[in-house]
CHARMM-style PDB file with segment names, atoms N, HN, CA, C and O in Angstrom:
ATOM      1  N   UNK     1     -71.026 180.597  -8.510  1.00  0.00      PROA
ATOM      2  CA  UNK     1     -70.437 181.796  -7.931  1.00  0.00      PROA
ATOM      3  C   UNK     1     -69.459 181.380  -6.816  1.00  0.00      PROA
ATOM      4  O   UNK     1     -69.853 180.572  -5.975  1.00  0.00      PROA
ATOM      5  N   UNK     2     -67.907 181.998  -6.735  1.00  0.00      PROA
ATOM      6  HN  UNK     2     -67.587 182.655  -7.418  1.00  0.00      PROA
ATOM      7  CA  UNK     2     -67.092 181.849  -5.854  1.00  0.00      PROA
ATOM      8  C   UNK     2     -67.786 182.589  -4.446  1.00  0.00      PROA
ATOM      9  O   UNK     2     -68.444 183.628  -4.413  1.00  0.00      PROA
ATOM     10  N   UNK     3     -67.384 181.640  -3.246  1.00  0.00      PROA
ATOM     11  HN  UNK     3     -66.849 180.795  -3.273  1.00  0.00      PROA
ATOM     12  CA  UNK     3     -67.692 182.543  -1.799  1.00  0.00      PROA
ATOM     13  C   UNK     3     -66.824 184.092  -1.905  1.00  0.00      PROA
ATOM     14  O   UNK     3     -65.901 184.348  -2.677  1.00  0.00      PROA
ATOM     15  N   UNK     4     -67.302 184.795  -1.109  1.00  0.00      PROA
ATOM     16  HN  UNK     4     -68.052 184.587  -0.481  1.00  0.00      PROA
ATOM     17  CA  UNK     4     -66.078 185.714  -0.816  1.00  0.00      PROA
ATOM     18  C   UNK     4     -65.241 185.165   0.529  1.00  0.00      PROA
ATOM     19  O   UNK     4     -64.357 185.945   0.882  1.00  0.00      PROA
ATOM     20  N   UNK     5     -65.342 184.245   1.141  1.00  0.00      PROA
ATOM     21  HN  UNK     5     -66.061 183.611   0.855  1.00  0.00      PROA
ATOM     22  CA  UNK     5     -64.669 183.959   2.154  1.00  0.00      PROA
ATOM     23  C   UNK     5     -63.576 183.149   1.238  1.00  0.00      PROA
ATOM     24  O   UNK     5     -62.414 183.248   1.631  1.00  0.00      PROA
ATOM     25  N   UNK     6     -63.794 182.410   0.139  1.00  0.00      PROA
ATOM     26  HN  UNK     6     -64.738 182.330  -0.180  1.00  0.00      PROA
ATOM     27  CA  UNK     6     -62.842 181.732  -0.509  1.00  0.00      PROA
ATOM     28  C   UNK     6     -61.750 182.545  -1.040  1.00  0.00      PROA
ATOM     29  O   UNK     6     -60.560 182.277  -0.873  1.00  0.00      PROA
ATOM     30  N   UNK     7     -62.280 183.721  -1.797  1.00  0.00      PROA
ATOM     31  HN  UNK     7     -63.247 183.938  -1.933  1.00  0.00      PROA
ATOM     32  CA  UNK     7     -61.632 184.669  -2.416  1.00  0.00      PROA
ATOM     33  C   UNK     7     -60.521 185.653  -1.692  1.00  0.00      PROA
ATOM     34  O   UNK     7     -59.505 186.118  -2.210  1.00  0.00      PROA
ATOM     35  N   UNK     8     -60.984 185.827  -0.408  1.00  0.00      PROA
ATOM     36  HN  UNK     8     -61.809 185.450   0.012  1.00  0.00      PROA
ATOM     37  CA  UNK     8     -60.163 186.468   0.850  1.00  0.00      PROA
ATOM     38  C   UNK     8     -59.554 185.345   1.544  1.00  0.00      PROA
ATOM     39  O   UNK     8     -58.952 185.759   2.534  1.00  0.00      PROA
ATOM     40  N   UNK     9     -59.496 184.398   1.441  1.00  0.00      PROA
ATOM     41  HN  UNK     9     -59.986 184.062   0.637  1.00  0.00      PROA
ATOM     42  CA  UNK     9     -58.544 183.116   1.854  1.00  0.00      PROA
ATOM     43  C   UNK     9     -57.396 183.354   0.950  1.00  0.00      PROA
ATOM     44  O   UNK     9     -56.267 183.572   1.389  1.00  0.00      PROA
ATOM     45  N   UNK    10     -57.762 183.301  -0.679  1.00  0.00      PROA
ATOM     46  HN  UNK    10     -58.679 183.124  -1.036  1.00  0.00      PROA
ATOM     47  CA  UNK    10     -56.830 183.234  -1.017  1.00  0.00      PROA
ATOM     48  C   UNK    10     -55.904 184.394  -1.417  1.00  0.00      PROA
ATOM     49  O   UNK    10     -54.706 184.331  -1.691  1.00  0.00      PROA
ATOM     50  N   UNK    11     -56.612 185.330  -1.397  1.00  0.00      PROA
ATOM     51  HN  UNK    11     -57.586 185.381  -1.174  1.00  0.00      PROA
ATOM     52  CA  UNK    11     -55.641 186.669  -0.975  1.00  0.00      PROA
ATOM     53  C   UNK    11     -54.957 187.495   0.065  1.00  0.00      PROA
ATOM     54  O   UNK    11     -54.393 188.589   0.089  1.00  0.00      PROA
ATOM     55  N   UNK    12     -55.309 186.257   1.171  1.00  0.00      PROA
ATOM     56  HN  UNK    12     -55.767 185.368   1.151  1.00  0.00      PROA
ATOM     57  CA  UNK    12     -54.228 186.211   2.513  1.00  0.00      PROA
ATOM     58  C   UNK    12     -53.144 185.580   1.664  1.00  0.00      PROA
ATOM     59  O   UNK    12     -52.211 186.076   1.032  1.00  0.00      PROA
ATOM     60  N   UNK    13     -53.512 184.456   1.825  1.00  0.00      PROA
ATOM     61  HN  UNK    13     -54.270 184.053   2.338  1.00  0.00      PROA
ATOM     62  CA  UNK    13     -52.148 183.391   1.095  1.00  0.00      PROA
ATOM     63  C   UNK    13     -51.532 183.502   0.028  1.00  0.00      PROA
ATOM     64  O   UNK    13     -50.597 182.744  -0.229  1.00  0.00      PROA
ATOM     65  N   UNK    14     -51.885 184.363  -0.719  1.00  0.00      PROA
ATOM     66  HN  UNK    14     -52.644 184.978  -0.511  1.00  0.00      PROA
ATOM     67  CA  UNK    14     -51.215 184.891  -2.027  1.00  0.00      PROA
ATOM     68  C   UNK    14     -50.283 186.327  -1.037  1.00  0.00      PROA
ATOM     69  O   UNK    14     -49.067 186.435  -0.879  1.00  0.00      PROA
ATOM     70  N   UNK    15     -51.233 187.118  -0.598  1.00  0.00      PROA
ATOM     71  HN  UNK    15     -52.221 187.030  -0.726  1.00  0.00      PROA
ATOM     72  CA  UNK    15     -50.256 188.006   0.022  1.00  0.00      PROA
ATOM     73  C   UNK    15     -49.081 187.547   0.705  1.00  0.00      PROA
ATOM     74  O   UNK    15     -47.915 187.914   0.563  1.00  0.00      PROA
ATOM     75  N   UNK    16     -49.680 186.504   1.630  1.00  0.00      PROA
ATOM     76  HN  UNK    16     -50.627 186.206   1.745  1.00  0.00      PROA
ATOM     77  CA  UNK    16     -47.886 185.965   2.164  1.00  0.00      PROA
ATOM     78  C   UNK    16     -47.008 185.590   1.289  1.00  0.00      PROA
ATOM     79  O   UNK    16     -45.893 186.111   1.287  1.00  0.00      PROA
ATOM     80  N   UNK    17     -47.294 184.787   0.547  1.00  0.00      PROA
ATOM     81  HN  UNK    17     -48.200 184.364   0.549  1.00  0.00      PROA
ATOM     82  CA  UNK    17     -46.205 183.754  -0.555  1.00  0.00      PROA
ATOM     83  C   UNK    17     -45.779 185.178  -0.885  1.00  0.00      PROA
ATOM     84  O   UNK    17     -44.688 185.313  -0.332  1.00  0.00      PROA
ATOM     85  N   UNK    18     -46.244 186.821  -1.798  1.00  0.00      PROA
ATOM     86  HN  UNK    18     -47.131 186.712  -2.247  1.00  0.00      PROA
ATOM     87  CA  UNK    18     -45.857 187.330  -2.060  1.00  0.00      PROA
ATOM     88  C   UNK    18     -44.323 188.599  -1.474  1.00  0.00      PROA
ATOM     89  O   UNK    18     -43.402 189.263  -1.949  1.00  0.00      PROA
ATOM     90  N   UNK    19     -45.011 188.222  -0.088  1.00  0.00      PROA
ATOM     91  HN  UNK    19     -45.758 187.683   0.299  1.00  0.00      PROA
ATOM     92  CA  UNK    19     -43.778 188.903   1.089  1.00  0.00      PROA
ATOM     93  C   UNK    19     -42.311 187.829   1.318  1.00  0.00      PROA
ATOM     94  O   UNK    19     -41.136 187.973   1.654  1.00  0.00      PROA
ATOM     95  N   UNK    20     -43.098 186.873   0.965  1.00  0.00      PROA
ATOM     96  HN  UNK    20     -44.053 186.756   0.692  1.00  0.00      PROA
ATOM     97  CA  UNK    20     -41.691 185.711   1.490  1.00  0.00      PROA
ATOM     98  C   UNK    20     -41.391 185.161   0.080  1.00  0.00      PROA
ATOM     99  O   UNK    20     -40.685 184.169  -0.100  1.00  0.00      PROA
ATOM    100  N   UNK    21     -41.977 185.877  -0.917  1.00  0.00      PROA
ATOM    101  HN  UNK    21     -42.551 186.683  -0.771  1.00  0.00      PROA
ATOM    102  CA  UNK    21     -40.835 185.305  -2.105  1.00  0.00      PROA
ATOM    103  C   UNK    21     -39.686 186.359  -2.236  1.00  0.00      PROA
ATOM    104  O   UNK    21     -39.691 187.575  -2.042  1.00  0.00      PROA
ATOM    105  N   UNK    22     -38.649 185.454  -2.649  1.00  0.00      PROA
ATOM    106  HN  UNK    22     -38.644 184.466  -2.807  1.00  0.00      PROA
ATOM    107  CA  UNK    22     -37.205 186.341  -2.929  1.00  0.00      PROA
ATOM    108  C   UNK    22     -36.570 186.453  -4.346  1.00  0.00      PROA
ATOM    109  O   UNK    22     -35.481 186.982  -4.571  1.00  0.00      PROA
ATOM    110  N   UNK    23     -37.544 185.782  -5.445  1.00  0.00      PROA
ATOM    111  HN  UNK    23     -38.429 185.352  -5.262  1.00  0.00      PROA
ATOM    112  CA  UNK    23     -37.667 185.799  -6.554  1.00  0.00      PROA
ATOM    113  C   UNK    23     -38.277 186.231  -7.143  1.00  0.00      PROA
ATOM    114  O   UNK    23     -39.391 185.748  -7.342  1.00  0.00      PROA
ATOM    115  N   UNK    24     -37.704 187.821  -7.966  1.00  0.00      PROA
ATOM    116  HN  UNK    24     -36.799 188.214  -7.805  1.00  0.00      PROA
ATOM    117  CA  UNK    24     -38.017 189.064  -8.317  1.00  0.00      PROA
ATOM    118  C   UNK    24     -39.219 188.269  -9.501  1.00  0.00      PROA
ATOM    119  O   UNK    24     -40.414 188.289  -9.206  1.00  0.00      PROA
ATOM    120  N   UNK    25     -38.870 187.774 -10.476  1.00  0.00      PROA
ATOM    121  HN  UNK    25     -37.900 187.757 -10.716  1.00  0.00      PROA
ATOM    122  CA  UNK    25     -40.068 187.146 -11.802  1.00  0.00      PROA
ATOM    123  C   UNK    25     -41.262 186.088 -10.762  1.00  0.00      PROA
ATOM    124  O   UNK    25     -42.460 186.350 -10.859  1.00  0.00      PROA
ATOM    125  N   UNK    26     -40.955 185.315 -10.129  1.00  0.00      PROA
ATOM    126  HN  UNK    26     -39.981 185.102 -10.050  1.00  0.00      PROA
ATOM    127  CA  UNK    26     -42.368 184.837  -9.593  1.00  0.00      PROA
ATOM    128  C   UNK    26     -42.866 185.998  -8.405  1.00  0.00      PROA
ATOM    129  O   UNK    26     -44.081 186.015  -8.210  1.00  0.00      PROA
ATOM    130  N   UNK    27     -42.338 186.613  -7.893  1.00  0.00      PROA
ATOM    131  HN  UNK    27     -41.351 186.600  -8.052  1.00  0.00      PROA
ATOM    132  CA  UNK    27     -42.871 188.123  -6.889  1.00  0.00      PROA
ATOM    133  C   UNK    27     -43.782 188.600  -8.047  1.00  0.00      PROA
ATOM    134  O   UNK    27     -45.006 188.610  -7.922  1.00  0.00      PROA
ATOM    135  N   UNK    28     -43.102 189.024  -9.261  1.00  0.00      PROA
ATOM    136  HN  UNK    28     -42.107 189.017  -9.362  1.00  0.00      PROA
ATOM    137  CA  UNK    28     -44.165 190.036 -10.134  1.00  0.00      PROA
ATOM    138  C   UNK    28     -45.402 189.001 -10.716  1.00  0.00      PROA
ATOM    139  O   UNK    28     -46.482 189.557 -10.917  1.00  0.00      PROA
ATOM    140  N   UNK    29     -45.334 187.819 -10.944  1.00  0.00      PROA
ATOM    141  HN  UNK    29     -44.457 187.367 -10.780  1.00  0.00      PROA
ATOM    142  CA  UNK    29     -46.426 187.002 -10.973  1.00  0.00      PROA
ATOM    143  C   UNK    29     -47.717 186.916 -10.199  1.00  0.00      PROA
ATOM    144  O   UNK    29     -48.918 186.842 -10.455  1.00  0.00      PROA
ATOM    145  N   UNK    30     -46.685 186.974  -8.794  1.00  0.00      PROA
ATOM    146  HN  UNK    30     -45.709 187.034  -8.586  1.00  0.00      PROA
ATOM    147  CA  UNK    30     -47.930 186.827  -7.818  1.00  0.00      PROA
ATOM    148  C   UNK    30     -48.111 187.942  -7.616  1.00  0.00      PROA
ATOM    149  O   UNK    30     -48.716 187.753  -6.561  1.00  0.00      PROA
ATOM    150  N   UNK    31     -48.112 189.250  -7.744  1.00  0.00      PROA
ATOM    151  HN  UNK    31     -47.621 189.404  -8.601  1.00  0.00      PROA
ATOM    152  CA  UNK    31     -48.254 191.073  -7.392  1.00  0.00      PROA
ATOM    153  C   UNK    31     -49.217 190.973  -8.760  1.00  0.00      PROA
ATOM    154  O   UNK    31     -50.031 191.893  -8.682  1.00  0.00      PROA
ATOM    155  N   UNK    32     -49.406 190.273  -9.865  1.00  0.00      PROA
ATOM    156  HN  UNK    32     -48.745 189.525  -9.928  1.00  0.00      PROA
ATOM    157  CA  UNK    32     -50.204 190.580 -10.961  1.00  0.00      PROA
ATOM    158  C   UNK    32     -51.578 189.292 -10.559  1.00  0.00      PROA
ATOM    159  O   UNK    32     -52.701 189.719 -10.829  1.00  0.00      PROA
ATOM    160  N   UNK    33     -51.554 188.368 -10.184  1.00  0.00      PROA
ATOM    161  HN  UNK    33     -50.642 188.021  -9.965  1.00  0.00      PROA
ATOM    162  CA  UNK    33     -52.485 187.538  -9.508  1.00  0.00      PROA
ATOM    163  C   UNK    33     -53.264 188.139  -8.525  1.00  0.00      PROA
ATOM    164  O   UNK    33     -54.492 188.094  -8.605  1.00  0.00      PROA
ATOM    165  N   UNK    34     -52.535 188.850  -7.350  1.00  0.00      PROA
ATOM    166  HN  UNK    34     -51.538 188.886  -7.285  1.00  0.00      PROA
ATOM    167  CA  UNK    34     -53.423 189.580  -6.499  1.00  0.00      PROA
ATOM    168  C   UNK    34     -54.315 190.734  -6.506  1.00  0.00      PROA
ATOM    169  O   UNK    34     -55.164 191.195  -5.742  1.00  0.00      PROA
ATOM    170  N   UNK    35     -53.652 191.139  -8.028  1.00  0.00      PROA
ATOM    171  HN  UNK    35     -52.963 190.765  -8.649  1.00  0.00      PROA
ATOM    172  CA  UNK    35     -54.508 192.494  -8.705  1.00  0.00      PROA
ATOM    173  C   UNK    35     -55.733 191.868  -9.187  1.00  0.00      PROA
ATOM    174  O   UNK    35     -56.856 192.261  -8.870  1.00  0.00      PROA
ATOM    175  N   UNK    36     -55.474 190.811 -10.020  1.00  0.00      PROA
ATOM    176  HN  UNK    36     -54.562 190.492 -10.277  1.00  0.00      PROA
ATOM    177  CA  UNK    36     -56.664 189.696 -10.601  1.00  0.00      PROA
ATOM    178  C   UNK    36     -57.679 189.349  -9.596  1.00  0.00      PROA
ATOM    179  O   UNK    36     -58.890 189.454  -9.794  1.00  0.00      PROA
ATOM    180  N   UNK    37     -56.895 188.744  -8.023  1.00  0.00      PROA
ATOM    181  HN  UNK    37     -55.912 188.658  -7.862  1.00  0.00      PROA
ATOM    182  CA  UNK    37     -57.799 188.240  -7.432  1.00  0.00      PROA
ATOM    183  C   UNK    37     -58.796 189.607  -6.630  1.00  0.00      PROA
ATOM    184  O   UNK    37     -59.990 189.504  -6.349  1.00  0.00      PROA
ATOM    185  N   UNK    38     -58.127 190.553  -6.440  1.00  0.00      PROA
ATOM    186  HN  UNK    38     -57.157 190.637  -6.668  1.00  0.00      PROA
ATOM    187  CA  UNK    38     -58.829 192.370  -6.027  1.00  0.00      PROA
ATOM    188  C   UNK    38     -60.106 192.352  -6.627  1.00  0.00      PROA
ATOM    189  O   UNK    38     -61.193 192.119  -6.098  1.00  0.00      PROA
ATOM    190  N   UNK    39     -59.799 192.666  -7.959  1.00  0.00      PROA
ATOM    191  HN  UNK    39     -58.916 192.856  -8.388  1.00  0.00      PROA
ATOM    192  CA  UNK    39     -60.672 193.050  -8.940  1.00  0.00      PROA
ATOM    193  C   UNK    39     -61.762 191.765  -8.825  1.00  0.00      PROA
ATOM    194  O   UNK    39     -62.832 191.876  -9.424  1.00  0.00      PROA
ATOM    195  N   UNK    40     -61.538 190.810  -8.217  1.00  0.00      PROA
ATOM    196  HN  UNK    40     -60.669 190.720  -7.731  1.00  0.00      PROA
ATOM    197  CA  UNK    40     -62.304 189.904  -8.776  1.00  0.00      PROA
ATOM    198  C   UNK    40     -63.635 189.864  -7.537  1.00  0.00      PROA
ATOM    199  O   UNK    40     -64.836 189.734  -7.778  1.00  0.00      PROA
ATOM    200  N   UNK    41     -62.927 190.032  -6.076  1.00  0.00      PROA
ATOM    201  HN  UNK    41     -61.952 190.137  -5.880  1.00  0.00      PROA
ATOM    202  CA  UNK    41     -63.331 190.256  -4.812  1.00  0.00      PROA
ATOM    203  C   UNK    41     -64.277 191.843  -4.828  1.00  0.00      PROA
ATOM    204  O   UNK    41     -65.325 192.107  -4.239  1.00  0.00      PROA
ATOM    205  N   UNK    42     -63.530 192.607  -5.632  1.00  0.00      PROA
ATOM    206  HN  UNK    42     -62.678 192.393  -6.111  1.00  0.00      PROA
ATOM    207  CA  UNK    42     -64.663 193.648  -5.855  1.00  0.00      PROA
ATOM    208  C   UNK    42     -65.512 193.445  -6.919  1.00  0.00      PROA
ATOM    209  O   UNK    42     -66.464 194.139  -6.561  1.00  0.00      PROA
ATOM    210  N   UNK    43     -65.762 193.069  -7.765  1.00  0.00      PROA
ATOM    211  HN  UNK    43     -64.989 192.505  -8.056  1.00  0.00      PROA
ATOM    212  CA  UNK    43     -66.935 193.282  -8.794  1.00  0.00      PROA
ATOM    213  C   UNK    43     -67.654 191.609  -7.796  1.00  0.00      PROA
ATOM    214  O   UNK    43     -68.729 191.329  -8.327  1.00  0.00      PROA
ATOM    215  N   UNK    44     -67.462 191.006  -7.108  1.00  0.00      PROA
ATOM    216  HN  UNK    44     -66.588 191.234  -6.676  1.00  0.00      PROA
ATOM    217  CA  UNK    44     -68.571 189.459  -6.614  1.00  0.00      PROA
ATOM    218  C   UNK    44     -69.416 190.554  -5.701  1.00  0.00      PROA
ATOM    219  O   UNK    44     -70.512 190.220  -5.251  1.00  0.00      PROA
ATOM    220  N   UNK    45     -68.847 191.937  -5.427  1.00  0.00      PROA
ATOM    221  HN  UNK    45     -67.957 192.208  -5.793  1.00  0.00      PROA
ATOM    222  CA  UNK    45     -69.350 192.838  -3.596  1.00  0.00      PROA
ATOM    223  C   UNK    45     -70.595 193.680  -4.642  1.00  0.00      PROA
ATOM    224  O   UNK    45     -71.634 194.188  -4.220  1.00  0.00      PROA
ATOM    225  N   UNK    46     -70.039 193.632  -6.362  1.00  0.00      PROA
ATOM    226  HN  UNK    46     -69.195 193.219  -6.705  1.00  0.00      PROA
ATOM    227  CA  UNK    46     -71.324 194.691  -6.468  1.00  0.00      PROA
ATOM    228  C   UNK    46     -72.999 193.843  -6.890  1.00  0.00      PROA
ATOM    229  O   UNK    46     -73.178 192.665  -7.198  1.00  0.00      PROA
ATOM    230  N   UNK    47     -73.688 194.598  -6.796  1.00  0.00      PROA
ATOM    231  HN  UNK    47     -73.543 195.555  -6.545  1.00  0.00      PROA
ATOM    232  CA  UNK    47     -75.038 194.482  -6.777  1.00  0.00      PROA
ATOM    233  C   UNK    47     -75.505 193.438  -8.402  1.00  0.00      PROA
ATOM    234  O   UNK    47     -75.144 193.802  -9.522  1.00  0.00      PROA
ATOM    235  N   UNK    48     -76.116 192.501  -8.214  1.00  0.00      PROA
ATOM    236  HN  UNK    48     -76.408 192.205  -7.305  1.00  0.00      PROA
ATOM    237  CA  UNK    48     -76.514 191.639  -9.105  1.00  0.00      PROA
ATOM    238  C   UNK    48     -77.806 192.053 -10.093  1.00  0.00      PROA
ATOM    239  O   UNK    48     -78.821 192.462  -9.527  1.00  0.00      PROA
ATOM    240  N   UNK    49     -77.791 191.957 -11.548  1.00  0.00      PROA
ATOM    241  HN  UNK    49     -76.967 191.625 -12.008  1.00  0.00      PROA
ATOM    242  CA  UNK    49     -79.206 192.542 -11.551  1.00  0.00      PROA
ATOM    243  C   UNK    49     -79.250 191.650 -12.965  1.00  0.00      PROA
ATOM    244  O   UNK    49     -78.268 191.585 -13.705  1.00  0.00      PROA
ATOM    245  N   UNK    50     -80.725 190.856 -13.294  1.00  0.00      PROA
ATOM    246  HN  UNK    50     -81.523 190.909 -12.693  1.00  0.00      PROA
ATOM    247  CA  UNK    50     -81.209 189.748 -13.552  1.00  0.00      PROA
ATOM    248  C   UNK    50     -80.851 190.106 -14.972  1.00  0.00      PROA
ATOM    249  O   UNK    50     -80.006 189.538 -15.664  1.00  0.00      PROA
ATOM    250  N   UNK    51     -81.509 190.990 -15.264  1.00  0.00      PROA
ATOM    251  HN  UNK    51     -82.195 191.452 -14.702  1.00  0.00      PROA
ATOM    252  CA  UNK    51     -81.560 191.430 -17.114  1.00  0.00      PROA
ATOM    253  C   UNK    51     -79.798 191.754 -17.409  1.00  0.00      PROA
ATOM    254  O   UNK    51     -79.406 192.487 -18.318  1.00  0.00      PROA
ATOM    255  N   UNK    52     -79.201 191.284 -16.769  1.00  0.00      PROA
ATOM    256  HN  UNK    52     -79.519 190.689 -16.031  1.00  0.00      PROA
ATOM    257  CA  UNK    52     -77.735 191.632 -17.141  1.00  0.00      PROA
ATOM    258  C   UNK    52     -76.889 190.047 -17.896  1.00  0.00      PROA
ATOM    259  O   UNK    52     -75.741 189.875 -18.306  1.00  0.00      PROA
ATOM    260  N   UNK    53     -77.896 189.266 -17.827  1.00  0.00      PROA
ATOM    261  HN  UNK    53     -78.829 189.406 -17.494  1.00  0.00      PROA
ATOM    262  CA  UNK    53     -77.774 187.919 -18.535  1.00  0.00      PROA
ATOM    263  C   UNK    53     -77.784 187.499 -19.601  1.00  0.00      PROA
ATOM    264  OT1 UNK    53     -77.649 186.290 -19.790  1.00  0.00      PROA
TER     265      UNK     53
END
């Protein structure tokens, strides 16, 4: 299992690269990565349950 401190590290640093890129095709790369990394930071926050294995 990823930390969530790892996961919010890297969606600081994805958010910046995404403000200071000036290249419209890698901007929409990283705007579709940070949706990935969202989604990913919310479903690690929900509740774990054993028989789901």
């Amino acid at each position: 299992m990823i930390p969530i401190e790892l996961l919010c590290h890297e969606l600081k640093r994805m958010t910046d690269d995404y403000y200071k890129c000036k290249n419209h095709k890698i901007k929409e790369q990283i705007y579709s990565d940070i949706k990935l990394l969202s989604e990913a930071l919310f479903l690690s926050d929900l509740p774990f349950k054993d028989n789901d294995i």
